[in-house]
C-alpha positions as a printed Julia matrix, in Angstrom:
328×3 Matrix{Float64}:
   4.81  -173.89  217.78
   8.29  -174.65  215.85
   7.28  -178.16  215.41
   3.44  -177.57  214.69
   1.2   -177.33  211.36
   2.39  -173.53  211.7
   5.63  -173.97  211.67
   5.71  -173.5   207.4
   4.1   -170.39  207.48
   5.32  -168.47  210.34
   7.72  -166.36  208.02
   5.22  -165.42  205.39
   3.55  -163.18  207.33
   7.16  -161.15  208.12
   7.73  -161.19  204.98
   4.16  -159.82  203.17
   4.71  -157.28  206.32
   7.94  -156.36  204.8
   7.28  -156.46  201.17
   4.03  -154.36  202.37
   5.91  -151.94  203.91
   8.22  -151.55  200.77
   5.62  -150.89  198.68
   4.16  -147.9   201.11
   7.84  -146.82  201.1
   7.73  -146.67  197.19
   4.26  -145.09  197.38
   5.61  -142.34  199.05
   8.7   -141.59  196.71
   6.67  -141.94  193.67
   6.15  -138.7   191.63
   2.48  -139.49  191.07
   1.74  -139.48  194.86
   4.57  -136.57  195.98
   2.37  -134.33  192.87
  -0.58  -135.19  194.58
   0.47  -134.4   197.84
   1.86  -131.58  197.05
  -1.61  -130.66  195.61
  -3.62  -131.14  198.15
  -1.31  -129.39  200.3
  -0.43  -126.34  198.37
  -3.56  -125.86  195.78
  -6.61  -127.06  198.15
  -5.66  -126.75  201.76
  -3.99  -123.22  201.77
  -5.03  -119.9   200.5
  -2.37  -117.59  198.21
  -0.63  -116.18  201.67
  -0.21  -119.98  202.69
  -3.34  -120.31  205.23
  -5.13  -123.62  205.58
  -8.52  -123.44  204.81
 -11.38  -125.28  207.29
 -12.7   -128.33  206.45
 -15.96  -126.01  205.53
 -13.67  -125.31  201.8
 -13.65  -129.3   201.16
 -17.37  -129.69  202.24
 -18.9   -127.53  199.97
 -16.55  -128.18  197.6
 -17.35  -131.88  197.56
 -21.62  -130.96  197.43
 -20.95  -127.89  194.57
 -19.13  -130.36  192.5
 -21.37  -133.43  192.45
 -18.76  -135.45  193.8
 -20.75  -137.39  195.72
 -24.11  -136.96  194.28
 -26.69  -138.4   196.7
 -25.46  -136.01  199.12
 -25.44  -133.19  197.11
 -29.07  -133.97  195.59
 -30.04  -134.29  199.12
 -28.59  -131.23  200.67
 -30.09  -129.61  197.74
 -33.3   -130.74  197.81
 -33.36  -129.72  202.45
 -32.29  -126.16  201.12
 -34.67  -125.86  199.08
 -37.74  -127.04  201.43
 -36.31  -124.83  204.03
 -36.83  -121.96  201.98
 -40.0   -122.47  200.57
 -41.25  -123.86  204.01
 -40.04  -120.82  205.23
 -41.78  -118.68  202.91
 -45.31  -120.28  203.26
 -45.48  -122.23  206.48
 -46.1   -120.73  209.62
 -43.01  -122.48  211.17
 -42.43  -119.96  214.31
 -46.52  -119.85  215.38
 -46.08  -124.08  215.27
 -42.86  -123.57  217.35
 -45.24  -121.61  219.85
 -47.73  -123.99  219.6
 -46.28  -126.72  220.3
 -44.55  -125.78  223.31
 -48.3   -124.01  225.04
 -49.52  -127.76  223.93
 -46.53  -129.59  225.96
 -46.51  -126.92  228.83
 -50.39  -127.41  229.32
 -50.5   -131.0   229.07
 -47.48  -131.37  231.42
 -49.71  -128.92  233.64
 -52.69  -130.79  233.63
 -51.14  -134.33  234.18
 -49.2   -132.59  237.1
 -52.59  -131.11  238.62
 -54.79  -134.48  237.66
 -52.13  -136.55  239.46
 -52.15  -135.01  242.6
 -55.73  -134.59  242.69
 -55.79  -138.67  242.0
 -53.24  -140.14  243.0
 -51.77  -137.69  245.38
 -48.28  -137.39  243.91
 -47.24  -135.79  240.68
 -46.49  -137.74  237.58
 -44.39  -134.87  235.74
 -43.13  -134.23  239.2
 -42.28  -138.02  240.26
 -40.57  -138.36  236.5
 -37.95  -135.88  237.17
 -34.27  -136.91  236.15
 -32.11  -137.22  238.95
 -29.62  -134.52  237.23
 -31.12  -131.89  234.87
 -29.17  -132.49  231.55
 -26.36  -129.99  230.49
 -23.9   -129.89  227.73
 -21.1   -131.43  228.53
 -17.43  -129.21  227.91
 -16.24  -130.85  225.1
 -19.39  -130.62  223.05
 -19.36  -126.63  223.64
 -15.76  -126.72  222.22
 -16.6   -128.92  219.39
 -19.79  -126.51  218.62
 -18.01  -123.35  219.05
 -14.68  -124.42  217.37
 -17.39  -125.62  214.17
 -18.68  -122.23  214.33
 -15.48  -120.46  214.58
 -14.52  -122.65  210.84
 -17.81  -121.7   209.73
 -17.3   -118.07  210.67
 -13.41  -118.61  209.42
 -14.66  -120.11  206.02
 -16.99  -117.3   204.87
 -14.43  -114.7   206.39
 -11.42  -116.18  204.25
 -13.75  -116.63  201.05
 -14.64  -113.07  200.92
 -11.4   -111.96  200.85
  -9.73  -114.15  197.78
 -13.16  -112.66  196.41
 -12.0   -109.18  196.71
  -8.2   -109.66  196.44
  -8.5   -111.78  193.07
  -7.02  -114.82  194.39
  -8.99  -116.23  191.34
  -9.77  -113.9   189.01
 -12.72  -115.96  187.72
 -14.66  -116.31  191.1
 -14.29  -112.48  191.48
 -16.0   -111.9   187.64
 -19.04  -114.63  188.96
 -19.11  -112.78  192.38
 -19.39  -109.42  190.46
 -21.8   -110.6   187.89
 -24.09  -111.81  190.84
 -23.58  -109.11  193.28
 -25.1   -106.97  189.89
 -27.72  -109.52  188.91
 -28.9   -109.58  192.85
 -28.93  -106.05  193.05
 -31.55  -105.39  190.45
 -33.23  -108.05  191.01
 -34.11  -107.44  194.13
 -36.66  -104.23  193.28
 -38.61  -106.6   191.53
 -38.05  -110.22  193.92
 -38.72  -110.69  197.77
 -35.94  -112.39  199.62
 -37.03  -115.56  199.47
 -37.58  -115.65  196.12
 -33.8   -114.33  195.68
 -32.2   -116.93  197.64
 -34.19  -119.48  196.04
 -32.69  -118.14  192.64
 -28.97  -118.19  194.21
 -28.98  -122.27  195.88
 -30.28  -122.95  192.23
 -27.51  -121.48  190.84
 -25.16  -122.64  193.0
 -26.28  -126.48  192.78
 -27.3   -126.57  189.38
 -24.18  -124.26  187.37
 -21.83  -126.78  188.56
 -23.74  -129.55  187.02
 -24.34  -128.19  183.92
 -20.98  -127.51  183.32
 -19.7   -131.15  184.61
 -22.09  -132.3   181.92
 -21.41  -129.59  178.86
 -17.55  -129.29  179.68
 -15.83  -129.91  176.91
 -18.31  -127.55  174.97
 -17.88  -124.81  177.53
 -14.35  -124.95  177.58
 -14.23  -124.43  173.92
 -16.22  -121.68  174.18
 -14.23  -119.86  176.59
 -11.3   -120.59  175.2
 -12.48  -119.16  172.09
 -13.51  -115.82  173.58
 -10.42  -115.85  175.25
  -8.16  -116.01  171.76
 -10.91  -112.8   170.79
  -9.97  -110.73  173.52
  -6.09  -111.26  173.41
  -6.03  -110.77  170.0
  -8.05  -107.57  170.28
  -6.02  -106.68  173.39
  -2.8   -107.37  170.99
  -4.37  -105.18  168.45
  -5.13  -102.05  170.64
  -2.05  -102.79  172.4
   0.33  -102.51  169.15
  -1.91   -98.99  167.74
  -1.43   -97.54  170.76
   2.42   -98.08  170.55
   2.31   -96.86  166.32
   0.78   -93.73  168.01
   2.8    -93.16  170.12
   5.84   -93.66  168.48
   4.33   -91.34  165.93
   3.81   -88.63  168.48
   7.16   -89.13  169.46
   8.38   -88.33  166.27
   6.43   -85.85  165.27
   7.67   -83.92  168.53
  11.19   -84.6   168.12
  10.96   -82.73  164.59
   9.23   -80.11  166.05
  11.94   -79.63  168.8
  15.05   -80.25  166.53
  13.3    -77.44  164.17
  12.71   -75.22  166.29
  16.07   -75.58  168.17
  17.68   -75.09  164.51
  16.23   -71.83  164.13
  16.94   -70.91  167.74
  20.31   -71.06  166.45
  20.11   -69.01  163.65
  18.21   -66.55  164.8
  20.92   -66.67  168.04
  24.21   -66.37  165.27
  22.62   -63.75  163.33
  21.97   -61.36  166.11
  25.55   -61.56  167.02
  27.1    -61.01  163.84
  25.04   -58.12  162.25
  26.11   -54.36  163.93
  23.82   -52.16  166.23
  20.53   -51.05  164.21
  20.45   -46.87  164.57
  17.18   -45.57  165.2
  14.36   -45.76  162.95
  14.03   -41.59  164.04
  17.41   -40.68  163.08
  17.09   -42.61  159.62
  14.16   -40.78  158.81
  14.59   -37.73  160.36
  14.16   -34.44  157.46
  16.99   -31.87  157.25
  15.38   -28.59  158.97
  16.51   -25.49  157.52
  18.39   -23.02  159.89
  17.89   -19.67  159.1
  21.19   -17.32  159.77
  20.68   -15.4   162.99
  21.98   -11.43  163.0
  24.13   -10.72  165.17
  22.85    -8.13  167.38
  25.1     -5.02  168.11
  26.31    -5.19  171.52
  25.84    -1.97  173.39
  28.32    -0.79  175.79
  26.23     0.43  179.35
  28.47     2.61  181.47
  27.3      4.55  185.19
  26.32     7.75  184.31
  23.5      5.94  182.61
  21.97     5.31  185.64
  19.76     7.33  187.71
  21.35     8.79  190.26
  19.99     7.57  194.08
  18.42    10.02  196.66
  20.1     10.33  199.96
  16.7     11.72  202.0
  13.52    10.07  201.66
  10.83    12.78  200.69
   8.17    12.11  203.46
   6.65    15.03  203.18
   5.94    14.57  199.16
   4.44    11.15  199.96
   1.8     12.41  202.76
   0.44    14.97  200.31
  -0.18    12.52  197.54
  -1.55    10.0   199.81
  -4.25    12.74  201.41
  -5.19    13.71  197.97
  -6.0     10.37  196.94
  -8.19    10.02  200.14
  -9.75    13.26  199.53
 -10.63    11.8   195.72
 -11.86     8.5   197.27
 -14.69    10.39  199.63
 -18.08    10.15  198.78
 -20.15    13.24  197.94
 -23.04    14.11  200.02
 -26.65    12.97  198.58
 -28.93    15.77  198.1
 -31.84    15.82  200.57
């Protein structure tokens, strides 16, 4: 081999290896790819609170945006069908129908068998081992339906905690739209309305950006500058009010004061009675002439009680009390 036709271009390889590996080194150091990494790590595979999303996020990411748009025209085009098959073909009384169909045929090739040929076709055609899902294909279903589950959990809830503030105004907006519409729409008819939405919003705004952007931009600039301009009346108010209340209580604290000084410099009022009370004449009073009362003034008091006076006077006023006789 060192003295062969390859003995010129053994050391290219090692070195394309080398300058290969160099330039993956590079790669990985240059700002362009760290930004990008850093993207799709921190702005696509996690959520606000730093939770990776399922690979559910990237799929219907990939089919809403038209990123690949054979895919997305297709998978647009089976939801569809699905729904309007749903809506006007029998689909479950087929579903029956085939399987009476199979089940009788199986029956009567099993019966006509054994009546002809004395063993059982159906019978004689059975697998050696009945077929069963194997353990790793029950993980990989149920772990895709835990992401599934996972995706539409973790979607509802940047919905409703405003990760974006923008998905939460289109999930309000239909949330309204669907719930008037749906006095007037059957369900189908409703869902219909939403895949269309879904599929063909993106679309239209891939194709009209640049117009659409304007636009919103422009309504933006309206409602900061009105926001600016309720923003600064609301702060001439109230710096008026402010004002106006700090006069008030400097006034009325001024007169406070006043009224506080004055009441301790001016004397005691008197009485409004007093002040207007009229003179009243006092006549002069004669003296009255004191008399001089001495013992022999009074009676004298009797030593023995006259019972016997007292009895008489009391029978004649019984005797002048009695009735008189009536005449007969």
């Amino acid at each position: 081999m060192a003295d062969g036709p390859y003995a010129g271009k053994s050391p290219q390889p090692g070195i394309s290896t080398l300058l290969h590996i160099e330039m993956m080194n590079s790669s990985n150091t240059d700002p362009y790819f760290a930004g990008e990494k850093n993207k799709a790590t921190n702005g696509v595979e996690t959520t606000a609170t730093g939770q990776p999303l399922t690979h559910y996020h990237s799929l219907v990411h990939s089919l809403l945006s038209w990123e690949r748009p054979r895919a997305t025209a297709l998978s647009f085009a089976t939801v569809v069908s699905v729904i309007i098959a749903a809506r006007y073909l029998p689909l479950l009384r087929w579903a029956f129908k085939f399987l009476y169909v199979s089940l009788g045929f199986t029956v009567i090739i099993e019966v006509g068998s054994k009546l002809v040929l004395s063993r059982g076709i159906a019978s004689s055609s059975r697998p050696r081992k009945y077929y069963t899902i194997p353990k790793d294909t029950v993980e990989s279903v149920l772990e895709d339906l835990e992401q599934l589950v996972d995706f539409f959990l973790i979607e509802f809830q940047r919905i409703l905690f405003a990760e974006n503030l923008t998905h939460t105004l289109f999930a309000f907006t239909a949330a309204l739209s669907a719930y008037w519409l749906v006095r007037f729409l059957p369900l189908w008819g409703l869902a219909l309305i939403a895949v269309t939405i879904a599929y063909l919003g993106p679309l239209i705004y891939i194709n009209n950006k640049e117009l659409i952007d304007s636009q919103i931009h422009q309504i933006q600039d309206v409602v900061n500058t009105q926001a600016t301009q309720v923003k600064e009346m609301a702060e001439q108010q109230t710096a008026q009010a402010t004002d106006i209340v700090k006069h008030y209580v400097e006034d009325y604290r001024h007169k406070a004061g006043e009224y506080m000084g004055s009441v301790r410099g001016s004397p005691a009022p008197s009485s409004p009675t007093t002040e207007k009370a009229v003179p009243i004449k006092q006549e002069p009073v004669e003296e009255e002439e004191q008399v001089t009362l001495q013992h022999e003034d009074f009676p004298v008091m009797p030593i023995v009680e006259p019972e016997a006076k007292v009895e008489e006077e009391l029978e004649q006023e019984k005797t002048k009390l009695k009735p008189e006789p009536l005449l007969a």
